[in-house]
C-alpha positions as CSV (number, residue, x, y, z in Angstrom):
1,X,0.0,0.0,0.0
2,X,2.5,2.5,0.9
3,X,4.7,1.9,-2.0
4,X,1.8,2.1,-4.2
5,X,1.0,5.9,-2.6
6,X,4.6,6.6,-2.6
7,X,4.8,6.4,-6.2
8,X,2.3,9.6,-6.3
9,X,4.5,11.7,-5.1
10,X,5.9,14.9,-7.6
11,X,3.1,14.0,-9.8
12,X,0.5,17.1,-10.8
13,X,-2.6,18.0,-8.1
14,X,-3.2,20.8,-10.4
15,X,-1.9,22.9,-12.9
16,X,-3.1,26.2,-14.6
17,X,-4.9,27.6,-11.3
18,X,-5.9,31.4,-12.0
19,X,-6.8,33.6,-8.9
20,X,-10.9,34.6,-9.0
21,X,-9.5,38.2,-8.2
22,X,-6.8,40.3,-8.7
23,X,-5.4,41.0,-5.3
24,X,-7.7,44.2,-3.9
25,X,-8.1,46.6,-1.6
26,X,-11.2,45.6,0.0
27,X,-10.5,42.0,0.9
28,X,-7.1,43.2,2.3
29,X,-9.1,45.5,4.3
30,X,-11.5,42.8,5.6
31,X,-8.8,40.5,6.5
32,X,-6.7,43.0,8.3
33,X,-10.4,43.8,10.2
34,X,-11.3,40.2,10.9
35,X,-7.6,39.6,12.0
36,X,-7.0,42.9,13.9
37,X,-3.9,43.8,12.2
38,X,-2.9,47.3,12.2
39,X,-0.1,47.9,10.4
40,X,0.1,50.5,8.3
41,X,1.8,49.0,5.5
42,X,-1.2,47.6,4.6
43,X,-3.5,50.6,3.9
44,X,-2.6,53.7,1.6
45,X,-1.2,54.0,-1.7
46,X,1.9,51.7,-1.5
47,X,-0.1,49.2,0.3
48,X,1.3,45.6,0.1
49,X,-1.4,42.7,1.3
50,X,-0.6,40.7,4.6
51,X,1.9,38.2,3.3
52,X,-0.6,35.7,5.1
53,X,-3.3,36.1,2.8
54,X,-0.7,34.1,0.4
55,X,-3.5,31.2,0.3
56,X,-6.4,33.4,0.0
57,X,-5.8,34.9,-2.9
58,X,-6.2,31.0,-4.9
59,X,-8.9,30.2,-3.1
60,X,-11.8,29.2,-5.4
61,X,-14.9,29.6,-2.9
62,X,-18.0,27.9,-2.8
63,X,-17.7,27.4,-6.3
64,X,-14.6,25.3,-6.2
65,X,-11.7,25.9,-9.0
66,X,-12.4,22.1,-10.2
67,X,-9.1,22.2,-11.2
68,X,-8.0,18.7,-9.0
69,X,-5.9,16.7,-11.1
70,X,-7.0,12.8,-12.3
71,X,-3.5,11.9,-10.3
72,X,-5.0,13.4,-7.1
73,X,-8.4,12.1,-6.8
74,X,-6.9,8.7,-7.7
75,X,-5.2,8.9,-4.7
76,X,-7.7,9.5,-2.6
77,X,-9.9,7.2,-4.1
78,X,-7.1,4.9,-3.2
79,X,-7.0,6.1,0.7
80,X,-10.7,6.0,0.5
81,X,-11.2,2.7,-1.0
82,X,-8.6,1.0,1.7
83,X,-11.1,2.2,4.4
84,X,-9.2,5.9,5.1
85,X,-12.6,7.8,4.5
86,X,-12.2,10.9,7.2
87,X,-10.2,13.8,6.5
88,X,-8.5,16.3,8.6
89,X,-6.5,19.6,7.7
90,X,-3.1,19.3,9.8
91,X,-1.4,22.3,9.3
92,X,0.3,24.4,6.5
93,X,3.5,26.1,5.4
94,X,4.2,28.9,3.6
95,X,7.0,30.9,2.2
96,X,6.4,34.3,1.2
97,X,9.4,35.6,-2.2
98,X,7.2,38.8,-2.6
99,X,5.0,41.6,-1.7
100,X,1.5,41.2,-2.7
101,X,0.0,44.7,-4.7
102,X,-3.1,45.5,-5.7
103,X,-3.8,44.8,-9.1
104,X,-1.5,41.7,-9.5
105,X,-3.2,38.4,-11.4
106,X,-2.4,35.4,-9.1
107,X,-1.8,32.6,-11.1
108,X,-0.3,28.9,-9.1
109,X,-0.2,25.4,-10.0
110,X,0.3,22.5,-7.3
111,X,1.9,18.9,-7.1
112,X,1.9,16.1,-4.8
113,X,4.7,16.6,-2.9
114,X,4.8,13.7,-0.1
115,X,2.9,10.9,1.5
116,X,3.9,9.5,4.9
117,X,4.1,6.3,6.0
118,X,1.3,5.2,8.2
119,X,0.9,6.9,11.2
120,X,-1.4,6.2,14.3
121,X,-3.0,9.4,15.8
122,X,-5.7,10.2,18.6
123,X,-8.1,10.6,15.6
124,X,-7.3,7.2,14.0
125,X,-4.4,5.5,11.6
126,X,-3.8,6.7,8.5
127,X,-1.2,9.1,5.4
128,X,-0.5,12.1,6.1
129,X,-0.1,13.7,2.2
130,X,1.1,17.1,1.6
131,X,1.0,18.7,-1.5
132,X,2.7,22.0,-2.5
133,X,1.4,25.1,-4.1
134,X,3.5,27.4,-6.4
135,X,2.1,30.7,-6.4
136,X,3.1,33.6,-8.9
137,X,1.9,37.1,-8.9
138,X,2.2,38.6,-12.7
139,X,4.1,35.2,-13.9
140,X,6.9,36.0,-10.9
141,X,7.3,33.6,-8.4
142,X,5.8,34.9,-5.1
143,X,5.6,32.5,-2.7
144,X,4.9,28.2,-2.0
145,X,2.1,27.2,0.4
146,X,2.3,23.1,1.6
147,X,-0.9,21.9,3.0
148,X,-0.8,18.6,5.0
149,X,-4.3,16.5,5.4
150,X,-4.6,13.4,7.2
151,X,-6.5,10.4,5.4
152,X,-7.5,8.1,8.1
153,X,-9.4,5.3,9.9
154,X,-11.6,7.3,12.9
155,X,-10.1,5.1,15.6
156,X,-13.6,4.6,16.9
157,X,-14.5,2.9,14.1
158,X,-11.0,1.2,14.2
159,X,-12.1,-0.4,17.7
160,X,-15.7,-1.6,16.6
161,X,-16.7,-5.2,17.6
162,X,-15.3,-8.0,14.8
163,X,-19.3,-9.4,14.9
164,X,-20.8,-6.2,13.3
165,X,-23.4,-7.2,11.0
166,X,-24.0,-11.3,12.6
167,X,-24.9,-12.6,15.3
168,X,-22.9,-13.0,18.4
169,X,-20.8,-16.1,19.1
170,X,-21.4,-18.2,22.5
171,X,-17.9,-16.5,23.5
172,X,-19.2,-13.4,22.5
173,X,-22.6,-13.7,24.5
174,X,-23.2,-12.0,27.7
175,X,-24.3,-13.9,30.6
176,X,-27.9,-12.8,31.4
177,X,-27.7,-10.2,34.3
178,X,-24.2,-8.9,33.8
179,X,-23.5,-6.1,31.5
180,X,-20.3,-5.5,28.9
181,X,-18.4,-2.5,30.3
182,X,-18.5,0.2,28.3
183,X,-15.7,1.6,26.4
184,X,-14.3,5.0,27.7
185,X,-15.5,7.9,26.6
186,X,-13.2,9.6,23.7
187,X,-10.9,12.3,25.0
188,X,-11.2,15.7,23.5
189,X,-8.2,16.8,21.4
190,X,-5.4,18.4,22.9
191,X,-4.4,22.0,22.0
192,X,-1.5,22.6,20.1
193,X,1.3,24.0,22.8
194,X,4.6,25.5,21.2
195,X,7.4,27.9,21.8
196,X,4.9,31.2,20.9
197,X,2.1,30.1,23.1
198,X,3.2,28.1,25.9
199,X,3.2,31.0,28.0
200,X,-0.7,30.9,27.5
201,X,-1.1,27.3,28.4
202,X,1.2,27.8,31.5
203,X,-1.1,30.8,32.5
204,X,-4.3,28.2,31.9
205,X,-2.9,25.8,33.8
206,X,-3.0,28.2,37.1
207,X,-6.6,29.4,36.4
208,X,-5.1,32.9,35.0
209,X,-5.6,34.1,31.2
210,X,-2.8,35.8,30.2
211,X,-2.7,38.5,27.0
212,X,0.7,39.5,25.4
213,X,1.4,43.1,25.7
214,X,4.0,44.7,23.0
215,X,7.1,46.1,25.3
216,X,7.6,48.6,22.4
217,X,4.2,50.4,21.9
218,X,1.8,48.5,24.4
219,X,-0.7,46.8,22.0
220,X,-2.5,44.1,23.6
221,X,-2.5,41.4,21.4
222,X,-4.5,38.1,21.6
223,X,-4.0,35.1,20.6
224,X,-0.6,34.8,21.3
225,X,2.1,35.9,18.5
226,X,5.9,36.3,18.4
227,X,5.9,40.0,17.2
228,X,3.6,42.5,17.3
229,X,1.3,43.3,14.7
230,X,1.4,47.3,15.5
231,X,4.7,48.5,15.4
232,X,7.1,44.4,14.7
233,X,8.4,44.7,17.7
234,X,9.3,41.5,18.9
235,X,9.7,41.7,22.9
236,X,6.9,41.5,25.2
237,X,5.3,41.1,28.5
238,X,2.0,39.8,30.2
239,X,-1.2,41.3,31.6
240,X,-3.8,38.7,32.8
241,X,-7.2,39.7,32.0
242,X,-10.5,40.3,34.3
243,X,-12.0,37.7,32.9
244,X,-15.0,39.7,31.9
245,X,-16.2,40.0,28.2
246,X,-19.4,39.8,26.3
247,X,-20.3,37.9,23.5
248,X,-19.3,39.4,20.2
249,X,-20.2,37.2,17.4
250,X,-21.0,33.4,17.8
251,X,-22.3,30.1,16.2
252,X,-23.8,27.1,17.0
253,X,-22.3,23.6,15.8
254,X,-24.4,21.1,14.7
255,X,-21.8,19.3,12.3
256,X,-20.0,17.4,11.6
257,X,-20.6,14.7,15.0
258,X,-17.3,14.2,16.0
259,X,-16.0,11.9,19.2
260,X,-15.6,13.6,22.6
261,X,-18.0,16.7,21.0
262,X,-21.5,16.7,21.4
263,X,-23.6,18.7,19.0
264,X,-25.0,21.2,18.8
265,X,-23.4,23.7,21.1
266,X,-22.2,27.3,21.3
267,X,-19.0,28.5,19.8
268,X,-18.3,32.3,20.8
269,X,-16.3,35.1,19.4
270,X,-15.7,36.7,23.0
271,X,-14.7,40.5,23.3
272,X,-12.7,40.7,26.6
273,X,-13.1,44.1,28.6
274,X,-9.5,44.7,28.0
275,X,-10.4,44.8,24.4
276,X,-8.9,41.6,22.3
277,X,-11.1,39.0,21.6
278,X,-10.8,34.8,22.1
279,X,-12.6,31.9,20.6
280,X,-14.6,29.7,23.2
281,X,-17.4,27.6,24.6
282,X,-20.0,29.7,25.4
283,X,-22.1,28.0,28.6
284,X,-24.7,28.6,31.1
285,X,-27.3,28.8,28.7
286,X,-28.6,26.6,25.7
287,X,-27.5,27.0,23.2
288,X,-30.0,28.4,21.1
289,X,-30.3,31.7,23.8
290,X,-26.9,32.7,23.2
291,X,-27.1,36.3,21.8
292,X,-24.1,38.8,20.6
293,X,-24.0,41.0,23.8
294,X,-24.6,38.9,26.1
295,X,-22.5,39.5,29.5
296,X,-20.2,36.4,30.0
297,X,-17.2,36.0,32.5
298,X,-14.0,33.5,32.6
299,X,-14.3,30.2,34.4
300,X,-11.9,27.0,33.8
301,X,-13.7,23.9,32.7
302,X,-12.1,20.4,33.4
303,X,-12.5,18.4,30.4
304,X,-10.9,15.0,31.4
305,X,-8.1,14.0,33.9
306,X,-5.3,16.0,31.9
307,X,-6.9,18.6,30.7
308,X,-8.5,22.2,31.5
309,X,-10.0,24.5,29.3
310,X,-11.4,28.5,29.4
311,X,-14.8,29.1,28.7
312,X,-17.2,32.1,29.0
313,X,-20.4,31.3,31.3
314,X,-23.2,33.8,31.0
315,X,-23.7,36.3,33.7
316,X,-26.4,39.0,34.0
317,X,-30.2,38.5,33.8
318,X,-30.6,36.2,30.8
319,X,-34.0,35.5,31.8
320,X,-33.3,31.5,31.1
321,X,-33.6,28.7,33.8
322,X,-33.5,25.8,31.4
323,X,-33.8,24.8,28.2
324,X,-37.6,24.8,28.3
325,X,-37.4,28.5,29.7
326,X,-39.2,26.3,33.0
């Protein structure tokens, strides 16, 4: 098997990709809203766009491109048809050889760069397969993106009974009056901790949110970055915040069902009173009486034996005792 998906590797994902939209000043002003990024670089006549809107700019929408090559959907057929049928985004790379303008054509083509061997995760066993993205700006080269997926086997379904779909053997059986244990609930995943935000995770782990403050011009900045988005200064210092906030924007997951998650619940965009804003649980209420403004204030949440996890509880008179309003 993994010689067969080795032998993908450098071949075409797709070629001839053409940009929906010259790069413009609008959507660089959206992102640089959306991402609360204030640098002026990105505004005024010689404005360049964030060199992280590298992927953005090839991005096809909900129309798709449709531009997948026959080599690439072969190999996931392949993954798919050897029982690796989830898929989860892993990370991404990128590499930035230019300044982005408005009024350049983005143009990029993309290739199968590697497949892993197989690999056993929380989520299941499975290929991680990362293919690389060329990206030009006016026929130039401007930068590469790699995106890494993970084709895999959900590990619940890995750890289904053998008998699924017969009936049980006499060793299988269970004695009349006794009950099969059940299997442990699935752990929720655990956040990604590295040398830009372990600082944060520290500050979780004593019952304190921290937010970096810029040493150069004092920007708060959340979440947690290794230079400043202001002024690039690159030293800094902590604040920890009240814990106070109200509920800025928010939605409500229904899909996709996933293990240790269980839909639908509230996901808020919460404004802090010091004035950055954090991704969370939103909880003290149902879900469907969560409203933008609502008051909300930090606790810590225990998820399993390892792990804790901030989340905003509603505060205030909210008028709900239960889901039924009773």
């Amino acid at each position: 098997m993994y010689a067969r998906l080795k032998a993908y590797e450098g071949r075409v994902a797709g070629a001839g990709g053409v940009g929906k939209d010259l790069v413009n000043e609008p959507m660089i002003r959206h992102w640089c809203e959306a991402m609360g990024d204030t640098n002026p670089a990105y505004t005024g006549p010689d404005a360049v766009a964030p060199p992280t809107m590298l992927q953005a700019w090839t991005m096809g929408g909900l129309s798709g491109h449709g531009g997948r090559s026959a080599a690439y959907l072969d190999l996931l057929g392949m993954l798919d048809e050897a029982g690796y049928t989830s898929v989860v985004a892993t990370d991404c790379e990128q590499e930035y050889l230019r300044p982005l303008r408005p009024g350049d054509r983005i143009t990029f083509d993309a290739m199968i760069e590697s497949v892993s061997e197989r690999k056993t995760t929380r989520l299941g066993t499975g290929y991680f397969v990362t293919t690389r993205m060329d990206v030009r700006a006016g026929g130039e080269p401007a930068g590469t993106h790699r995106f890494r997926i993970l084709k895999y086997a959900p590990a619940d379904q890995a750890r289904a009974p053998a008998s699924r779909g017969r009936a049980p053997t006499d060793r299988e059986r269970v004695p009349a009056g006794q009950e099969r244990s059940a299997a442990p609930p699935p752990r929720r995943p655990r956040p990604v901790v590295n040398r830009d935000n372990a600082g944060f995770w520290e500050g979780v782990s004593r019952h304190r949110l921290l937010i970096q403050r810029c040493a150069g011009c004092g920007t708060l900045r959340f979440p947690w970055l290794p230079g400043c988005n202001a002024c690039g200064c690159l030293e800094w210092d902590t604040v920890e915040a009240t814990g106070e906030g109200t509920v800025h924007s928010y939605v409500v997951m229904h899909h996709p069902p996933f293990p240790a998650f269980d839909p639908p619940y509230a996901v808020g965009l919460v404004e802090l009173a010091e004035g950055v804003r954090m991704i969370s649980n939103v909880v003290g209420v149902p879900y469907d009486r969560v409203r933008i403004g609502m008051p909300v204030r930090l606790e810590f949440e225990r998820v399993d034996e390892e792990l804790e996890l901030p989340v905003f509880r509603v505060t205030g008179g909210t008028g709900v005792t239960g889901r039924n309003g009773g």
